[in-house]
BAPAFI-240977 format. One record per residue: residue in one letter; x, y, z of N, C-alpha, C in turn. Coordinates in steps of 0.05 Angstrom, whole numbers, padded with zeros to 5 digits, always signed. Example, Ala and Ser with C-alpha at 12.3 -4.5 7.8 and 13.67 -1.06 7.14 Angstrom:
<sites>
A+00264-00114+00156+00246-00090+00156+00264-00066+00156S+00257-00045+00142+00273-00021+00143+00258+00001+00157
</sites>
This chain:
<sites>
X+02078+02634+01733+02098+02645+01715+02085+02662+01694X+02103+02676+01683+02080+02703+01670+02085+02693+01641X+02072+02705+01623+02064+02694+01596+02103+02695+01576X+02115+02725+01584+02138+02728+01584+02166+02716+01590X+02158+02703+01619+02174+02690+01630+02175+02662+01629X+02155+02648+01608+02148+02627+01595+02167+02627+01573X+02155+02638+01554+02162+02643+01533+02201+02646+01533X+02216+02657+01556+02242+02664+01548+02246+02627+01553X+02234+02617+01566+02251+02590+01578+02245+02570+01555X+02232+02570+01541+02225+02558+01514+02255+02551+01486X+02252+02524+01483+02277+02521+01460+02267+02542+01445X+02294+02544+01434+02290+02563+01403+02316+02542+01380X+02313+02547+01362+02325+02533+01334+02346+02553+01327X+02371+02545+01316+02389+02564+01300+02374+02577+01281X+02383+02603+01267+02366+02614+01247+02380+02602+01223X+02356+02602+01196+02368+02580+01172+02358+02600+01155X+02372+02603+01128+02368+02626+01111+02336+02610+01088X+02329+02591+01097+02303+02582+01091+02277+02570+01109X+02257+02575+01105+02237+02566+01124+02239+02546+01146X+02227+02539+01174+02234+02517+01182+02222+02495+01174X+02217+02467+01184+02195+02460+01171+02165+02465+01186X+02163+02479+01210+02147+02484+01214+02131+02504+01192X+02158+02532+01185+02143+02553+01167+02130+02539+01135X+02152+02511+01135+02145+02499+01102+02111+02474+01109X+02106+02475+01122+02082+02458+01134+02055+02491+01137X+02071+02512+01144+02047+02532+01152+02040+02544+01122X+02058+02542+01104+02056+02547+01076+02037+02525+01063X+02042+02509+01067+02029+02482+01049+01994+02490+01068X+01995+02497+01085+01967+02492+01096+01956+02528+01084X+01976+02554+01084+01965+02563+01074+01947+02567+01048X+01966+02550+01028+01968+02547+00999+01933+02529+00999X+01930+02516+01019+01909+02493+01014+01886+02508+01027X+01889+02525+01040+01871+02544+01045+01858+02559+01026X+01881+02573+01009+01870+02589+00980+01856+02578+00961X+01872+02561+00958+01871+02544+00941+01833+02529+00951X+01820+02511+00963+01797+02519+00971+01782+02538+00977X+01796+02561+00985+01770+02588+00986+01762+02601+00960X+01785+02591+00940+01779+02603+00908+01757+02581+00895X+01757+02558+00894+01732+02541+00891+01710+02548+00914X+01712+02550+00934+01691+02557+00949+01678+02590+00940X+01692+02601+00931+01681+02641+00924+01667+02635+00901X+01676+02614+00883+01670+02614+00857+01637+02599+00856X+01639+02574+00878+01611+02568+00879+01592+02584+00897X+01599+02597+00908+01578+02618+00930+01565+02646+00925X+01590+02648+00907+01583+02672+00889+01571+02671+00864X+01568+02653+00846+01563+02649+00815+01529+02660+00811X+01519+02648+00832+01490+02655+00827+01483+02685+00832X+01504+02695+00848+01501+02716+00863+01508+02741+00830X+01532+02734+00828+01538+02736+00794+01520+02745+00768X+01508+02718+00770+01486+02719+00746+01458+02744+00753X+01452+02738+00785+01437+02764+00793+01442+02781+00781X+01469+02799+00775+01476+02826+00780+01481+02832+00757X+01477+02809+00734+01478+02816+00701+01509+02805+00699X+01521+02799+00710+01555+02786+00705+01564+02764+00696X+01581+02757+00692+01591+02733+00688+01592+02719+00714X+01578+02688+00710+01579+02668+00735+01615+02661+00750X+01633+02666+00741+01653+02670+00747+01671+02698+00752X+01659+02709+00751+01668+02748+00756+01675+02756+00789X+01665+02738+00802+01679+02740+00837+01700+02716+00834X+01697+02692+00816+01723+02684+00827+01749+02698+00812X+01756+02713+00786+01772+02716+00772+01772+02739+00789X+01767+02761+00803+01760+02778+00816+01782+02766+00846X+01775+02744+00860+01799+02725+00877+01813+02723+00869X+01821+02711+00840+01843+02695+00832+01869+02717+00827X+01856+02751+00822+01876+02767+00823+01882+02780+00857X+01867+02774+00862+01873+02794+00893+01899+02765+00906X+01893+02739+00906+01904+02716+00910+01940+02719+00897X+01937+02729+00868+01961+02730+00858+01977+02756+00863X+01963+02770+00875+01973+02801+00897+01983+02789+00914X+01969+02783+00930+01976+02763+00954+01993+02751+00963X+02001+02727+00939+02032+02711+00944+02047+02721+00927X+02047+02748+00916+02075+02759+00911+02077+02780+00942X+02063+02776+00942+02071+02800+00982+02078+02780+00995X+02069+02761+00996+02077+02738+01018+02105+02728+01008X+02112+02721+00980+02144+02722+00972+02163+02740+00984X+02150+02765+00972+02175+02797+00988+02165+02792+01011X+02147+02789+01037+02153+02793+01065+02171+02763+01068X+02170+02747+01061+02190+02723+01070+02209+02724+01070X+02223+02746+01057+02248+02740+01057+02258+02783+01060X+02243+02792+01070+02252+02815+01077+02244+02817+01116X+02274+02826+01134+02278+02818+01159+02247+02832+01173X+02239+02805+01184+02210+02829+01197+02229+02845+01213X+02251+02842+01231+02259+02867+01247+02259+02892+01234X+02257+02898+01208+02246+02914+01201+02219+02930+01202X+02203+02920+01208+02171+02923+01219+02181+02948+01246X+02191+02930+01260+02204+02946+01287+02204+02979+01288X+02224+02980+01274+02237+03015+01266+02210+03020+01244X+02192+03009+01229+02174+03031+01214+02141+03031+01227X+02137+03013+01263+02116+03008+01269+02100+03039+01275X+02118+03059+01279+02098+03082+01280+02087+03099+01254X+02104+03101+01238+02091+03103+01211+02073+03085+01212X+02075+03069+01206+02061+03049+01200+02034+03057+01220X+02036+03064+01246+02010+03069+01256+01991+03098+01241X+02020+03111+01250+02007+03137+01228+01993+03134+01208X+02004+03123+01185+01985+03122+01163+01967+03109+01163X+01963+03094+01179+01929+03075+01190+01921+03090+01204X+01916+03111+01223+01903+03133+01231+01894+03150+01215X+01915+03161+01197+01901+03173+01178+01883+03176+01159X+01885+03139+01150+01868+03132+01127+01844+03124+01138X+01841+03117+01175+01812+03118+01190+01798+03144+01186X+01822+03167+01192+01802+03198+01196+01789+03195+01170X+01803+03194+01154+01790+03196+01129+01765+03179+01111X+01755+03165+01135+01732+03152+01127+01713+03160+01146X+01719+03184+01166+01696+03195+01183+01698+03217+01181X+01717+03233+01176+01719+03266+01172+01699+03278+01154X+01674+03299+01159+01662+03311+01137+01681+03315+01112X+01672+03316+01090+01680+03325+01062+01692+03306+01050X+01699+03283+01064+01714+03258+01040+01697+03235+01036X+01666+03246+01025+01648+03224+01019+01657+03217+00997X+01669+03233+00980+01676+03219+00953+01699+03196+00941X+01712+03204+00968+01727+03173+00965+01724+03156+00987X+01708+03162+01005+01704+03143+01031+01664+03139+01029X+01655+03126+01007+01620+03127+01005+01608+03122+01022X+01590+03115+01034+01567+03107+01046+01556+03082+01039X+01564+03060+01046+01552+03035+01037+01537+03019+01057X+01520+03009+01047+01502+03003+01073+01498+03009+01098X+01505+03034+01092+01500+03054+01125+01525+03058+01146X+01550+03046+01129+01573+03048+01141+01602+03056+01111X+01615+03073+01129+01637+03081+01110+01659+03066+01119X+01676+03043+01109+01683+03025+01117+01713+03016+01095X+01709+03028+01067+01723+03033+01047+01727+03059+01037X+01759+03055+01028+01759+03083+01012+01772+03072+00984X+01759+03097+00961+01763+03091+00941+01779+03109+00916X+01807+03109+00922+01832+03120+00914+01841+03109+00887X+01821+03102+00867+01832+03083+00841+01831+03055+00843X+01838+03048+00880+01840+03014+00880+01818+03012+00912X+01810+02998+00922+01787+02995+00937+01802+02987+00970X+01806+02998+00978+01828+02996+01005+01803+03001+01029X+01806+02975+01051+01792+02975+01076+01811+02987+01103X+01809+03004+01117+01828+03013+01126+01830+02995+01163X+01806+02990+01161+01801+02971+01195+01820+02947+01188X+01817+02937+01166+01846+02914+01163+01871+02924+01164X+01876+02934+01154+01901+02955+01150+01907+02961+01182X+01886+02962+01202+01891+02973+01219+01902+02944+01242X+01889+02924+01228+01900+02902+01254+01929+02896+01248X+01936+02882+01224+01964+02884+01219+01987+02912+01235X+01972+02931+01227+01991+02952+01242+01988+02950+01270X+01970+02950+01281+01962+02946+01308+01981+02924+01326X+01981+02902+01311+02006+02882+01315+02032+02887+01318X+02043+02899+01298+02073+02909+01285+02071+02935+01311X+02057+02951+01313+02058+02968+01337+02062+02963+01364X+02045+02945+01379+02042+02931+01396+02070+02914+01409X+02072+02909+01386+02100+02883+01398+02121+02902+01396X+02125+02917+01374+02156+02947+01380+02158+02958+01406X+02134+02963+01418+02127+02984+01434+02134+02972+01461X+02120+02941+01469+02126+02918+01482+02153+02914+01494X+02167+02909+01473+02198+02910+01474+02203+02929+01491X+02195+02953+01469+02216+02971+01490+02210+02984+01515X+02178+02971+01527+02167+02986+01544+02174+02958+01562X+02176+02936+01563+02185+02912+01570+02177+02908+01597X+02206+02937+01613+02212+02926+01645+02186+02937+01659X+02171+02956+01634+02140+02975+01655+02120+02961+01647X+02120+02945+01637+02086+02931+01631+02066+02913+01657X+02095+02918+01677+02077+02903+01698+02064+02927+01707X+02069+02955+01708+02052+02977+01713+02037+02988+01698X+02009+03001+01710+01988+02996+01697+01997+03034+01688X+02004+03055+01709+02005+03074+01702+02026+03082+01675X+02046+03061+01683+02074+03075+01667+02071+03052+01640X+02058+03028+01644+02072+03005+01624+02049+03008+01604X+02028+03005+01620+01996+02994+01606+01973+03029+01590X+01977+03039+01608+01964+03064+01610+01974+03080+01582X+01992+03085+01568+01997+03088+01544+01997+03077+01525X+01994+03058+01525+01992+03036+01500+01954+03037+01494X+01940+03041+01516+01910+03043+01525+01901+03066+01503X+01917+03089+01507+01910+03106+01495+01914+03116+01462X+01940+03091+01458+01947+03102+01429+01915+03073+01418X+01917+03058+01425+01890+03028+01421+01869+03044+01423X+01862+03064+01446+01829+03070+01447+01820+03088+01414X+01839+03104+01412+01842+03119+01390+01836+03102+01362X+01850+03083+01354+01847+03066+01338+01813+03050+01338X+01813+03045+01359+01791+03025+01361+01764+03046+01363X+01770+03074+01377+01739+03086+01371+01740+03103+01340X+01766+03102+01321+01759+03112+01296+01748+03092+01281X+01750+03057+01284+01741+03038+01273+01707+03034+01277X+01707+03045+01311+01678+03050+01321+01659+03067+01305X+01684+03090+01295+01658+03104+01282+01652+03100+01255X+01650+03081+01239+01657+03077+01223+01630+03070+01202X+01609+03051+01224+01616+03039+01243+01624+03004+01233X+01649+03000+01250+01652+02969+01243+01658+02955+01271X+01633+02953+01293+01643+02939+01315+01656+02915+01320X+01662+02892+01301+01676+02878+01307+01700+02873+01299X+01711+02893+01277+01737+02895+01276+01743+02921+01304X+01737+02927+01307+01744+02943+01342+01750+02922+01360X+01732+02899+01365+01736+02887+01382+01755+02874+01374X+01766+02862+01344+01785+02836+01335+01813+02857+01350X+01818+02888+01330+01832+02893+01338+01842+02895+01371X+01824+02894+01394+01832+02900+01412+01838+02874+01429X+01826+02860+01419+01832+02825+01429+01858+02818+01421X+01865+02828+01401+01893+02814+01390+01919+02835+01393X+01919+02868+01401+01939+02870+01424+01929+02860+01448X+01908+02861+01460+01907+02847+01494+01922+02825+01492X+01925+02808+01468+01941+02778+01466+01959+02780+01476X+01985+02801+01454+02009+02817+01450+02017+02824+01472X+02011+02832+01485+02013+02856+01508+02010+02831+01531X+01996+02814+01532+01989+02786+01561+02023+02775+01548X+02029+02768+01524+02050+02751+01520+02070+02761+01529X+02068+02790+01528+02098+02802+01527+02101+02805+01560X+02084+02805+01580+02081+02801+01612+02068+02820+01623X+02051+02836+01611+02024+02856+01631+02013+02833+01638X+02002+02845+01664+01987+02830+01691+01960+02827+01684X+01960+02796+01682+01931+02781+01674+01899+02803+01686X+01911+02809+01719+01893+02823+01738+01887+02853+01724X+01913+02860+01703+01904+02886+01695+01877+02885+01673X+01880+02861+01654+01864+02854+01645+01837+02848+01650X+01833+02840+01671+01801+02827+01684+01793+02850+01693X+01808+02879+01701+01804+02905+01710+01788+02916+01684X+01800+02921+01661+01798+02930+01637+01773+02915+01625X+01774+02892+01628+01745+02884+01613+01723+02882+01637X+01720+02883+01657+01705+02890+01670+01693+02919+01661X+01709+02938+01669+01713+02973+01652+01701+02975+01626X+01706+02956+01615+01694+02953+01582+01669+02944+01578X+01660+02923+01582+01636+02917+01580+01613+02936+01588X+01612+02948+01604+01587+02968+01597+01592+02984+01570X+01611+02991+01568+01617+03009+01534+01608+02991+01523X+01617+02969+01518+01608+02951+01487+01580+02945+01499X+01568+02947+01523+01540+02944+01521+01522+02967+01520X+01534+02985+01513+01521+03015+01509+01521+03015+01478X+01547+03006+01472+01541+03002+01442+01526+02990+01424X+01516+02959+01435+01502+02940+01427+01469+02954+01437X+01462+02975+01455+01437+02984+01455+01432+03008+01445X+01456+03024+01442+01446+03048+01419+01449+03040+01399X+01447+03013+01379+01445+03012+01357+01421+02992+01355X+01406+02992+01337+01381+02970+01333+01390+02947+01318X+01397+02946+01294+01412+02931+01290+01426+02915+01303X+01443+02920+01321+01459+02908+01340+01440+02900+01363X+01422+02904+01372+01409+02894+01381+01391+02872+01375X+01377+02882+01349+01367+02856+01334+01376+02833+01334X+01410+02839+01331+01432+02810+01324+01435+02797+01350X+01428+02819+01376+01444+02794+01389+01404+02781+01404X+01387+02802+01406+01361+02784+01403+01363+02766+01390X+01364+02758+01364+01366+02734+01347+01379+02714+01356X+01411+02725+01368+01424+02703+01375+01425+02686+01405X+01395+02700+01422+01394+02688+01447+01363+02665+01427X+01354+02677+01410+01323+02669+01407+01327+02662+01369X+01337+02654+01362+01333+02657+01331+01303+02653+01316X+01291+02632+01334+01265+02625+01321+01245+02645+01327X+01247+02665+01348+01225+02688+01351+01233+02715+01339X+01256+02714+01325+01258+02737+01308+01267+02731+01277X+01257+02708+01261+01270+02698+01241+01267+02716+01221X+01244+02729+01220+01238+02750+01203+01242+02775+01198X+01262+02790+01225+01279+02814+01228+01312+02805+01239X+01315+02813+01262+01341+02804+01260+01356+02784+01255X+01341+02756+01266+01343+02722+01270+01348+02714+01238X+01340+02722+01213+01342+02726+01189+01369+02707+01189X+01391+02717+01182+01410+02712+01172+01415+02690+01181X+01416+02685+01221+01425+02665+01221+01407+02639+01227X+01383+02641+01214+01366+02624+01205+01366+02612+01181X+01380+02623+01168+01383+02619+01145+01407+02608+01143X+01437+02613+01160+01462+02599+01159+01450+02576+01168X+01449+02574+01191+01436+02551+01211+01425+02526+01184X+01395+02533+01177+01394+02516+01152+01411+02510+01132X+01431+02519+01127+01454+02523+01099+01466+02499+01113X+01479+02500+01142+01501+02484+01157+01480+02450+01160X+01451+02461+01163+01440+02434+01172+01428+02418+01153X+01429+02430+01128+01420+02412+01107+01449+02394+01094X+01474+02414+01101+01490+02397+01090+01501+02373+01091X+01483+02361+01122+01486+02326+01132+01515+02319+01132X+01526+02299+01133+01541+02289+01133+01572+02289+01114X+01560+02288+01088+01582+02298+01068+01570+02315+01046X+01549+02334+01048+01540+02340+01035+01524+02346+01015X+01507+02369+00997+01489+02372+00971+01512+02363+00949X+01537+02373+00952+01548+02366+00920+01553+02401+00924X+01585+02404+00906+01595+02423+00901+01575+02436+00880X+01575+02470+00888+01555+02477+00869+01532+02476+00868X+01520+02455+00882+01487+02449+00890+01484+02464+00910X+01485+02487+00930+01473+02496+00948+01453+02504+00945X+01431+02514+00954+01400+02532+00948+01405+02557+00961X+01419+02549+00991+01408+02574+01007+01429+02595+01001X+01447+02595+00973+01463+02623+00963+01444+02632+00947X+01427+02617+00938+01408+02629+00917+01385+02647+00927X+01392+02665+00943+01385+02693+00949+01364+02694+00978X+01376+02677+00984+01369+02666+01012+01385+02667+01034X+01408+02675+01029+01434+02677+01052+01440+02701+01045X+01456+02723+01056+01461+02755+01049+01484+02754+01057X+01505+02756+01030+01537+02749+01026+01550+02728+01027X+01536+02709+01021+01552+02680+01017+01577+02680+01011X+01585+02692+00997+01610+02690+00987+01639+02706+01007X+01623+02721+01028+01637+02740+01045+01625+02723+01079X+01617+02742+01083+01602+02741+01117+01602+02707+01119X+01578+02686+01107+01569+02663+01114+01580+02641+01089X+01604+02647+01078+01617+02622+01058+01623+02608+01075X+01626+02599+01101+01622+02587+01117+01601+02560+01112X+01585+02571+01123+01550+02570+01117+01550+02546+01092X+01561+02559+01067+01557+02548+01043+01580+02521+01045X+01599+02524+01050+01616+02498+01056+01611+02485+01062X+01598+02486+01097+01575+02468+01097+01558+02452+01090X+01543+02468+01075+01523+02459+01057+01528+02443+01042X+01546+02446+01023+01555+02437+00990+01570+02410+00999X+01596+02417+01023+01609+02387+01027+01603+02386+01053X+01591+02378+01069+01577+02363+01098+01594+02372+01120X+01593+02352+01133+01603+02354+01162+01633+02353+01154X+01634+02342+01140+01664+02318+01134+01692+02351+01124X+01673+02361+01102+01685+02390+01091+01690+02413+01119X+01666+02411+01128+01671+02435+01144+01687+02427+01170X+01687+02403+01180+01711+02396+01194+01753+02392+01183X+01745+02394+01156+01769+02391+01150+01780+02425+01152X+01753+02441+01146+01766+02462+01139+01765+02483+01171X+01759+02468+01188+01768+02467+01217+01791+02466+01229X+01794+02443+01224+01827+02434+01228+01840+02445+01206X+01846+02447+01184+01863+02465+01174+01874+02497+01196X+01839+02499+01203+01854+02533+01217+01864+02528+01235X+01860+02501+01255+01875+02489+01276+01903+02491+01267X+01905+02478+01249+01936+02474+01244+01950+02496+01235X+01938+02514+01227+01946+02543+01219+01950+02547+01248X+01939+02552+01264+01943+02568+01295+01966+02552+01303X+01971+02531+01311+01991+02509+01323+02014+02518+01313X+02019+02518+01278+02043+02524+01273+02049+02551+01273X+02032+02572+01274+02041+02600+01278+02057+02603+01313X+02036+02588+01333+02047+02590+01354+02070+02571+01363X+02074+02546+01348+02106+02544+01339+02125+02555+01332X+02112+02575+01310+02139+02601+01304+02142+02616+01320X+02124+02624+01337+02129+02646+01352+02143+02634+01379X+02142+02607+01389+02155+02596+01404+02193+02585+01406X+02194+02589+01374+02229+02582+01365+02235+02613+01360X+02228+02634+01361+02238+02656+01345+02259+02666+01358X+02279+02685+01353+02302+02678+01367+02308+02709+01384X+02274+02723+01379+02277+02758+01391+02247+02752+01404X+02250+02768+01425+02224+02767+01434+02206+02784+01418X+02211+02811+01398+02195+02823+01378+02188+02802+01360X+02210+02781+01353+02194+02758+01332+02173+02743+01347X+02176+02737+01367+02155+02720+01383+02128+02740+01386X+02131+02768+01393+02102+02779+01394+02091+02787+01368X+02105+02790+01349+02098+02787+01320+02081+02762+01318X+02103+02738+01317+02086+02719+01309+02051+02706+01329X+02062+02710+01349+02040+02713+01365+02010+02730+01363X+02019+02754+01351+01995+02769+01348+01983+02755+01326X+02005+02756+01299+01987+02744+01272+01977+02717+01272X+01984+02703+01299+01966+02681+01298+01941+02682+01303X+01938+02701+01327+01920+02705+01350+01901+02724+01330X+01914+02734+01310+01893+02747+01283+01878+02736+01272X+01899+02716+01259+01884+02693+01231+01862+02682+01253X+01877+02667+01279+01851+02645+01304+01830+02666+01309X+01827+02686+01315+01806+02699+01318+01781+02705+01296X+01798+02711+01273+01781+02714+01258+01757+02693+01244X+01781+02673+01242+01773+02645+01232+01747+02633+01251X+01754+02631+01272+01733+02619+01294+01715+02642+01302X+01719+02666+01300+01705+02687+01292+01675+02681+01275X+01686+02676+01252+01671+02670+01230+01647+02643+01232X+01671+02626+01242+01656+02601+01234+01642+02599+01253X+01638+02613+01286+01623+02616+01313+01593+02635+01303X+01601+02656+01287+01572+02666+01272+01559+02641+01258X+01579+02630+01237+01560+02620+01220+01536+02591+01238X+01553+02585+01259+01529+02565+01270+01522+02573+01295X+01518+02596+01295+01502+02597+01316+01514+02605+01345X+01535+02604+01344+01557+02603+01383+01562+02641+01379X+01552+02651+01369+01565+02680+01374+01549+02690+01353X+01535+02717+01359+01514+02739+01356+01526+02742+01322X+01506+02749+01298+01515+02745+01269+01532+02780+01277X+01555+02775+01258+01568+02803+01259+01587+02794+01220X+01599+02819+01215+01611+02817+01197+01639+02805+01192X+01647+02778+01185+01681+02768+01201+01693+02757+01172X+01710+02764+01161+01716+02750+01137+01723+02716+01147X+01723+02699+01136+01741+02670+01133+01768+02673+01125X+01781+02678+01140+01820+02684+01126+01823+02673+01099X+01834+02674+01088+01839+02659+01060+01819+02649+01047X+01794+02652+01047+01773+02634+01033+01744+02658+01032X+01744+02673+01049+01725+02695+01043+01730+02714+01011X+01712+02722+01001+01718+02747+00976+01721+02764+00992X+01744+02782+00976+01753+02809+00988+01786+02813+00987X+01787+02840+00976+01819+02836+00972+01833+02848+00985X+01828+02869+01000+01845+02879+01026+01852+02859+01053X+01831+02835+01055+01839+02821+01074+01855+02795+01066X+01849+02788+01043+01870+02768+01028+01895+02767+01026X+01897+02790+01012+01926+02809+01011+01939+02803+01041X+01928+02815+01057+01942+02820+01085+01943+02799+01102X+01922+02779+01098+01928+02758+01108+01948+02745+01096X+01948+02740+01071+01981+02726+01055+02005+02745+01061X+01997+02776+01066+02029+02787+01070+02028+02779+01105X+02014+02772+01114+02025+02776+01145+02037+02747+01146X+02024+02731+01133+02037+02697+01126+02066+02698+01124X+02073+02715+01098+02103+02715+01096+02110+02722+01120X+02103+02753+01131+02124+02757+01158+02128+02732+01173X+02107+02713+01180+02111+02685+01191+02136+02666+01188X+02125+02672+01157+02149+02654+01145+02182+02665+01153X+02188+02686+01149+02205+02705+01155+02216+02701+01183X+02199+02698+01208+02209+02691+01231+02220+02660+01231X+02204+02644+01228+02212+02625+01221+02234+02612+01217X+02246+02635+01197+02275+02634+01187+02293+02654+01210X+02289+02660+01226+02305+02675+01234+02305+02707+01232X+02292+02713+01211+02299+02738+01199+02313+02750+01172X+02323+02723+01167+02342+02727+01139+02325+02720+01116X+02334+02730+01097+02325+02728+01065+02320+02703+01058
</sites>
């Protein structure tokens, strides 16, 4: 039976002009999410802080506003109809194409800089990442498109073959960027979209077959990228060039034993890990509260995924179901994303922690894609 043809035979719930309790359970786990990643930014970053001449608290108050952005978006998407998303998913793509050209086009170095060898931000007064910007839309696209392409998705020329092309576009302006693993998040999480809504599993095994030499052309014209994933077959024969980083998580995760150094006690943020507070706060969780922490904050994302794909299982449109489906298949990717770098199961790349990483373009969007959650949940109503 096809992922589609599952999904229609599935209960669904009357719609209620307030959350279900599944959406009031995905709230409480989000809230406890924040709510730890703002103590966690505050201890991962402080030292990092004092480095740079700042106040030891200047990344968390730095969270605590992007956080209070956040759940006022996640308020207005809760109670504004995602079927709305629907009718604005091509704008919505548009202006995420545009704000990609604009971080590779000659002449807009001045608001799109050069930071560590990649242009990845643009800087318009407020500090906007446009590859995030781009999965959310990518989603909201994907499932509109889905719908209405529905009865052709079992065909590869008429159903699949266009959707290929508006995604390759997206995913090689993210390429040039360069940010290879938001390319790949984005393209994993319509392949989700697009399997749920009923394209042929076989078209898929076609397509990543097809793909993998690209992403392995990519991983060898870059050194860097090669370095990372050397490290990640061998960590101990390259600890000193690529193996680095996750020699250094590796120790962060293995000193933290059982229940851990003590909040605040870590060593290896003290200029020994590169972005604690972003890439490997992971790493530092670890460390600070043990096994015991970093398994809780495991299952939290567990339970984040379960109840998203509960919502997307009662929703009462099949656009609410590929909605909620993608933004689960977002937050689960990213999350296990992250936490698969930080020990070791997957090559070091750049992956925020949903709700608990620093950074305010992904905060933001992860709490506004929450509300849309919440929003299905309910049906659609206010």
């Amino acid at each position: 039976m096809s992922a589609s043809r599952l999904l229609s035979v599935l209960p669904m719930r009357p719609a209620s002009s307030r959350p279900s309790v599944t959406g009031r359970a995905l709230l409480a786990v989000t809230l406890s999410l924040v709510a730890f990643g703002l103590i966690s930014v505050y201890s991962a970053s402080s030292y990092v802080a004092q480095v740079q001449g700042l106040e030891d608290s200047h990344y968390l108050f730095q969270q605590v506003n992007r956080a209070g952005v956040g759940l006022v978006i996640l308020a207005v998407a809760s109670v504004l109809n995602y079927r709305l998303y629907q009718g604005l998913a091509w704008p919505l793509l548009g202006l995420t194409i545009l704000l990609l050209l604009a971080l590779v086009l000659p002449g807009t170095e001045a608001i799109a800089p050069r930071i560590n060898g990649a242009r990845r931000w643009l800087d318009v007064g407020l500090t906007v990442q446009p590859s995030e910007l781009a999965k959310i839309s990518v989603v909201l696209w994907t499932a509109a498109i889905a719908v209405k392409k529905q009865d052709r998705l079992h065909s590869f020329r008429y159903g699949l073959l266009p959707f290929l092309l508006v995604l390759g576009l997206v995913c090689l302006l993210v390429l040039l960027e360069p940010h290879f693993s938001a390319a790949v998040m984005i393209a994993a999480v319509a392949a989700t979209v697009l399997f749920t809504a009923g394209a042929r599993f076989g078209h898929f095994v076609m397509l990543g077959a097809a793909t993998l030499p690209v992403l392995w052309m990519q991983v060898m014209g870059s050194g860097y990228r090669m370095a990372r994933v050397t490290a990640f077959m061998n960590p101990d024969s390259t600890a000193a060039t690529g193996g680095y980083q996750l020699k250094q998580s590796l120790m962060a995760v293995g000193s933290g034993g059982m229940f851990g150094v003590g909040f605040g006690r870590s060593s290896l943020k003290m200029s020994y890990l590169p972005e604690p507070q972003n890439d490997f706060i992971f790493s530092i969780i670890a460390e600070e509260w043990g096994f015991v922490g970093a398994a809780a904050v495991i299952l939290l994302f567990l339970a984040w995924a379960l109840l998203g794909l509960r919502i997307s299982r009662a929703a009462p449109d099949l656009y609410g179901r590929l909605v909620a489906v993608g933004i689960t298949a977002l937050v689960a990717f990213a999350a296990f994303g992250h936490i698969g770098v930080a020990l070791g199961l997957l090559p070091t790349t750049g992956i925020n922690l949903p709700f608990i990483s620093a950074g305010g373009t992904n905060l933001i969007l992860m709490l506004g894609m929450t509300g849309i959650l919440l929003n299905v949940s309910k049906g659609g109503r206010a």
